[in-house]
C-alpha positions in Angstrom: -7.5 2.1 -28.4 -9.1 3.4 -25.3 -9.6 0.8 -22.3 -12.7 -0.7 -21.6 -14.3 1.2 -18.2 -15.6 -1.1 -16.1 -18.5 -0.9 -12.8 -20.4 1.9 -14.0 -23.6 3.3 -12.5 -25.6 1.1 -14.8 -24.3 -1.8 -13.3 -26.2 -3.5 -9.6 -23.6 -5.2 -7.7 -24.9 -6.8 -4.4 -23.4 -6.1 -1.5 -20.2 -7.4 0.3 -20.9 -9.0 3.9 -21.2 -5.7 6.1 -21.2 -6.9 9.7 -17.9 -6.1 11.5 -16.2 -8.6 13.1 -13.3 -6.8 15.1 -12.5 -3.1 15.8 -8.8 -2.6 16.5 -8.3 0.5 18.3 -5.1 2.5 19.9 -4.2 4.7 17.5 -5.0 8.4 18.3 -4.8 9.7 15.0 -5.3 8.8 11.1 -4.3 5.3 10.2 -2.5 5.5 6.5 -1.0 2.1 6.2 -1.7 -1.4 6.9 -0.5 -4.7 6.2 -0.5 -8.5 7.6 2.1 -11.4 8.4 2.7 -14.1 10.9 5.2 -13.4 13.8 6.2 -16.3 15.7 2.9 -18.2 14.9 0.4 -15.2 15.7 -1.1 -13.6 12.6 -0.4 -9.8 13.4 -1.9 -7.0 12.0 0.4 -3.7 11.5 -0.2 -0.2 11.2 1.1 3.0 10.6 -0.4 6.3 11.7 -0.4 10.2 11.8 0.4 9.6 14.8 4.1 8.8 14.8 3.9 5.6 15.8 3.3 1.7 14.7 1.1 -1.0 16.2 0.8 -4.7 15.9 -2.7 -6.3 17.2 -3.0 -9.5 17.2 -5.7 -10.5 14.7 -7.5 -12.9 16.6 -7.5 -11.7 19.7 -7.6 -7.6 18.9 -5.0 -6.2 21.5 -1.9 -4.4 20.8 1.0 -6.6 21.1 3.4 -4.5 19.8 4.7 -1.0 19.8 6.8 1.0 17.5 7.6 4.4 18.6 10.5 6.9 17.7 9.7 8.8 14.2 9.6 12.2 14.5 6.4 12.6 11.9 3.5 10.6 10.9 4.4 6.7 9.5 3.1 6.7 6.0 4.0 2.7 5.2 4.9 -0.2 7.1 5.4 -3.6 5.5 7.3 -6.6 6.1 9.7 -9.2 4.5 7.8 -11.4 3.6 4.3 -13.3 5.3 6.2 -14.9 7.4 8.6 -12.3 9.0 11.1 -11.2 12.0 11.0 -8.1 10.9 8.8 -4.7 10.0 9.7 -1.4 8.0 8.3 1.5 8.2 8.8 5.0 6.6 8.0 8.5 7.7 7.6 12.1 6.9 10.5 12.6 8.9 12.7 11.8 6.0 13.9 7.9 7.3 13.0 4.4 7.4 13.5 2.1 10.1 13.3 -1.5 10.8 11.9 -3.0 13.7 11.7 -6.3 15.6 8.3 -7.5 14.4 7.6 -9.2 17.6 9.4 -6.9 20.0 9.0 -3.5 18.9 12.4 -3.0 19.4 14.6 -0.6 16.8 17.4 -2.5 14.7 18.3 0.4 12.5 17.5 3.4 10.6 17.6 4.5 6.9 18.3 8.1 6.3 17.2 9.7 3.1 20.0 11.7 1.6 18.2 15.1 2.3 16.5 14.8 5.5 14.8 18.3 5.9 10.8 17.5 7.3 7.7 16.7 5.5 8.5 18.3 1.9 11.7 15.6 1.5 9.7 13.1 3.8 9.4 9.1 2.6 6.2 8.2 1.4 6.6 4.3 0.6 8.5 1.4 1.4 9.1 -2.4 0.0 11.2 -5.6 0.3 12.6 -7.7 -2.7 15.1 -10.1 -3.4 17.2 -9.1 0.3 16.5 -5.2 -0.8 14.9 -2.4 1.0 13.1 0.3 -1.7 12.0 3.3 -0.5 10.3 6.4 -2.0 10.4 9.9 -1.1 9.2 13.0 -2.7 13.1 14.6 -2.4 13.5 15.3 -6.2 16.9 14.5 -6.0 16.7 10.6 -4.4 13.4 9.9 -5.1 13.5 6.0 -5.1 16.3 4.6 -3.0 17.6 1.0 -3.1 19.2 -0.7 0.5 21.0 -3.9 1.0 19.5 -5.5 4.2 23.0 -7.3 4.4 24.8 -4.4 4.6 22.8 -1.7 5.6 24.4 0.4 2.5 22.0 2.5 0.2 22.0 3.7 -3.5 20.0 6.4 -5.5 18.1 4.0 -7.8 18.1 5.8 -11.3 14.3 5.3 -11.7 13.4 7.8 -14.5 10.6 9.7 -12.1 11.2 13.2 -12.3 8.4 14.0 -9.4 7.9 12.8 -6.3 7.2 9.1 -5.5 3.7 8.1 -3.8 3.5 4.5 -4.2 5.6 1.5 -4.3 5.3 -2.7 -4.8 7.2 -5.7 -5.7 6.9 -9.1 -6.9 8.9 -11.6 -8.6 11.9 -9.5 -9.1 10.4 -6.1 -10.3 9.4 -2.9 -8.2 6.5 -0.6 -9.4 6.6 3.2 -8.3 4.1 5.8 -9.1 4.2 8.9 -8.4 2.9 12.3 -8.2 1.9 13.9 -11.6 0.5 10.4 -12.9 4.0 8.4 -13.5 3.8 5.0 -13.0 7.4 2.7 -13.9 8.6 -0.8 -13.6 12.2 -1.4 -12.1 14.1 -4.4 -13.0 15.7 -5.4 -9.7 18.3 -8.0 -11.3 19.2 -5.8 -14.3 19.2 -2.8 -12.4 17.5 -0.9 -14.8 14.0 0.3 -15.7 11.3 -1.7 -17.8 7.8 -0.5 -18.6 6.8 3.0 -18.7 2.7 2.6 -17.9 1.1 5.6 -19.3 -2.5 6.6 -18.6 -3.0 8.4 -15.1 -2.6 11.8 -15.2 -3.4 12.2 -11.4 -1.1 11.0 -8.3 -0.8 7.6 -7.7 -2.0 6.9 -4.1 -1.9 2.7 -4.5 0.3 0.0 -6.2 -1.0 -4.3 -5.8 0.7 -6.2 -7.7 -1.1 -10.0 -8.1 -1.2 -12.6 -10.7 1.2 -11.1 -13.4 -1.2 -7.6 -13.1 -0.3 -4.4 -11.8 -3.2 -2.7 -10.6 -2.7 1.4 -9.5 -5.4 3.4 -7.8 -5.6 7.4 -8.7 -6.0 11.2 -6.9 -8.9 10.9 -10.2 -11.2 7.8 -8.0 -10.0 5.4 -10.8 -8.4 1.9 -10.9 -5.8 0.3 -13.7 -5.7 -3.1 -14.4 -2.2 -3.2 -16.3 -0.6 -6.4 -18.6 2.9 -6.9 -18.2 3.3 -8.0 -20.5 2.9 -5.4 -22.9 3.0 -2.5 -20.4 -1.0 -1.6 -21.7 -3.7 -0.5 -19.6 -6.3 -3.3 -19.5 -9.3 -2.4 -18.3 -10.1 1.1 -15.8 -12.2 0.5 -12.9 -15.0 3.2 -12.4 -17.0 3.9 -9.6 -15.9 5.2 -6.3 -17.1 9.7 -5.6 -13.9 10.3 -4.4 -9.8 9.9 -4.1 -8.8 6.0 -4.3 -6.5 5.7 -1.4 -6.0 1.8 -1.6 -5.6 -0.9 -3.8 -5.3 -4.6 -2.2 -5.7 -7.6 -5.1 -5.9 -11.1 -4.5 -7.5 -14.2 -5.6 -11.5 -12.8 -4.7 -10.4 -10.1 -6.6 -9.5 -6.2 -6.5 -10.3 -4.1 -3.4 -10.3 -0.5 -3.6 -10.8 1.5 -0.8 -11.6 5.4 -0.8 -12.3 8.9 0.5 -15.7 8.4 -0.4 -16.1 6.0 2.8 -16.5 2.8 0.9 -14.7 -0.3 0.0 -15.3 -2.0 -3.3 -14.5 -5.1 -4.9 -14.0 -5.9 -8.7 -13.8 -9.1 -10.8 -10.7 -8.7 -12.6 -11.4 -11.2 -15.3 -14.7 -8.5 -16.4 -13.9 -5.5 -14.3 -17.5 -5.4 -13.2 -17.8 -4.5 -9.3 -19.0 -7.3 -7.2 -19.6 -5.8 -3.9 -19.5 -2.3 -2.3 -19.3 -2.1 1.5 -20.6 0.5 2.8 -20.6 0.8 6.3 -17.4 3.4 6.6 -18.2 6.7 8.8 -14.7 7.9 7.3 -12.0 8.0 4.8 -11.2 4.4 3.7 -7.5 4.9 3.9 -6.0 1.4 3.9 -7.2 -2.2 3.1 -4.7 -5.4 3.3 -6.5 -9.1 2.5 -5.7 -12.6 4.4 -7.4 -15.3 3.3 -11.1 -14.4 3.6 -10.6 -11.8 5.6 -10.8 -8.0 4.6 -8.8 -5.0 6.9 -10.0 -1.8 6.2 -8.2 0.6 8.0 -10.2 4.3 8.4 -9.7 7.9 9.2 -10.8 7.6 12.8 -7.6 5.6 13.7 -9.3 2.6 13.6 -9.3 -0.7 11.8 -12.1 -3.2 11.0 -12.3 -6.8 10.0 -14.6 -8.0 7.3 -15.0 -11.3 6.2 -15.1 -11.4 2.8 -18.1 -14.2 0.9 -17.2 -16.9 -1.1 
């Protein structure tokens, strides 16, 4: 049975709030990855950019409070271990990972990809569960590595991919990986071995969220999947945006998707019908992380803007 396809043309949704509340600005090129956690009681807002090198700002007050600098190519994901956190990881084209002070900036140690050879073996995603480090790559040989956090030592995870890796996320046990030519697979982290296979993309997967028991992946093809767990089915495909999907952020207003296209939309995941499209983007949509009510849409210039999103 073919999924229903949800937000259509036909369909009129109104329009998310489109004022911006805050402009966070340092970076000097592309911004690809953002996320947010509380450091020391200061909600901080962290990026990742083309241009080698991580930020935090503080959220309310908009000014860089930290630094991260020493990757030798762009940063292509930074998260942290949790929302409350002492520390922030961040992977790179260079072929390593690193973790950081959160608060500091300072370097506690690097991760080294078993190939390390420039962009073509360079990591493209990184994420935290249950004490362990997970990061992707697109070397063929170690695409999805697993690192203690105790220990510092790191395993080639046996992950079934036989492409590179684009996307990573966790929750409650399990890590999700999609990758290049459409793959998109579930690791058991306690087993140690792999679950669902989630077929339907046949495009890279650019975005993982993982929220309420759903997996949700956004596509090269401008789609997003709603995915059970269940039964490892495609639940509904979210249709809409002109161009790439280059972020998926879901949480209890719903799915975000942000795109190439230079707009950020929002779906109800109980209909899949799109509730709001904002549209005020003069680039690439090419990150989107969710506190509370407020939306971070990070953007092509090297910028990042705060939204608040409506009740």
């Amino acid at each position: 049975m073919t999924p229903p396809r949800s937000g259509d043309a036909h369909s009129r949704p109104s329009r998310i709030p489109q004022n911006v509340v805050r402009k966070y600005i340092g970076h000097s090129q592309n911004i690809l990855a953002v996320c947010v956690a509380d450091v020391e009681g200061e909600e901080v807002l962290f990026t990742g950019s083309q241009d080698w090198t991580a930020r935090g700002f503080g959220v309310e007050s908009g000014l860089c409070v930290s630094h991260f600098e020493g990757h030798a190519a762009a940063i292509s994901a930074v998260c942290t271990g949790g929302r409350q956190s002492t520390s922030l990881f961040t992977t790179s084209h260079d072929g390593t990972a690193r973790e950081w002070s959160a608060q500091s900036g300072q370097l506690i140690r690097e991760f080294v990809n078993g190939t390390r050879s420039g962009f073509s073996k360079g990591m493209t995603a990184v994420c935290v569960e249950q004490g362990m480090l997970y990061t992707a790559s697109r070397d063929r040989e170690s695409p999805l590595m697993r690192w203690n956090l105790s220990t510092g030592e790191g395993e080639i995870v046996q992950s079934g991919h036989n492409s590179a890796i684009t996307s990573l996320c966790s929750g409650r046990g399990r890590v999700f990986s999609g990758g290049l030519k459409g793959e998109l697979r579930e690791w058991l982290c306690l087993e140690s071995h792999t679950g669902h296979v989630f077929e339907g993309h046949f495009q890279e997967i650019t975005s993982l969220s993982y929220h309420a028991d759903m997996l949700y992946s956004g596509c090269r093809d401008a789609t997003i999947k709603q995915w059970s767990l269940d039964s490892g089915r495609c639940v509904k495909t979210f249709v809409g945006h002109l161009s790439v999907v280059r972020s998926v952020c879901a949480a209890d207003v719903g799915v975000l998707s942000g795109s190439a296209d230079g707009t950020v939309r929002l779906w109800a995941t109980d209909t899949g019908s799109c509730k709001g499209i904002l549209q005020n983007q003069d680039s690439a949509v090419t990150s989107l992380a969710v506190s509370g009510g407020r939306l971070f849409t990070a953007c092509a210039d090297g910028s990042v803007r705060l939204f608040m999103l409506g009740h």
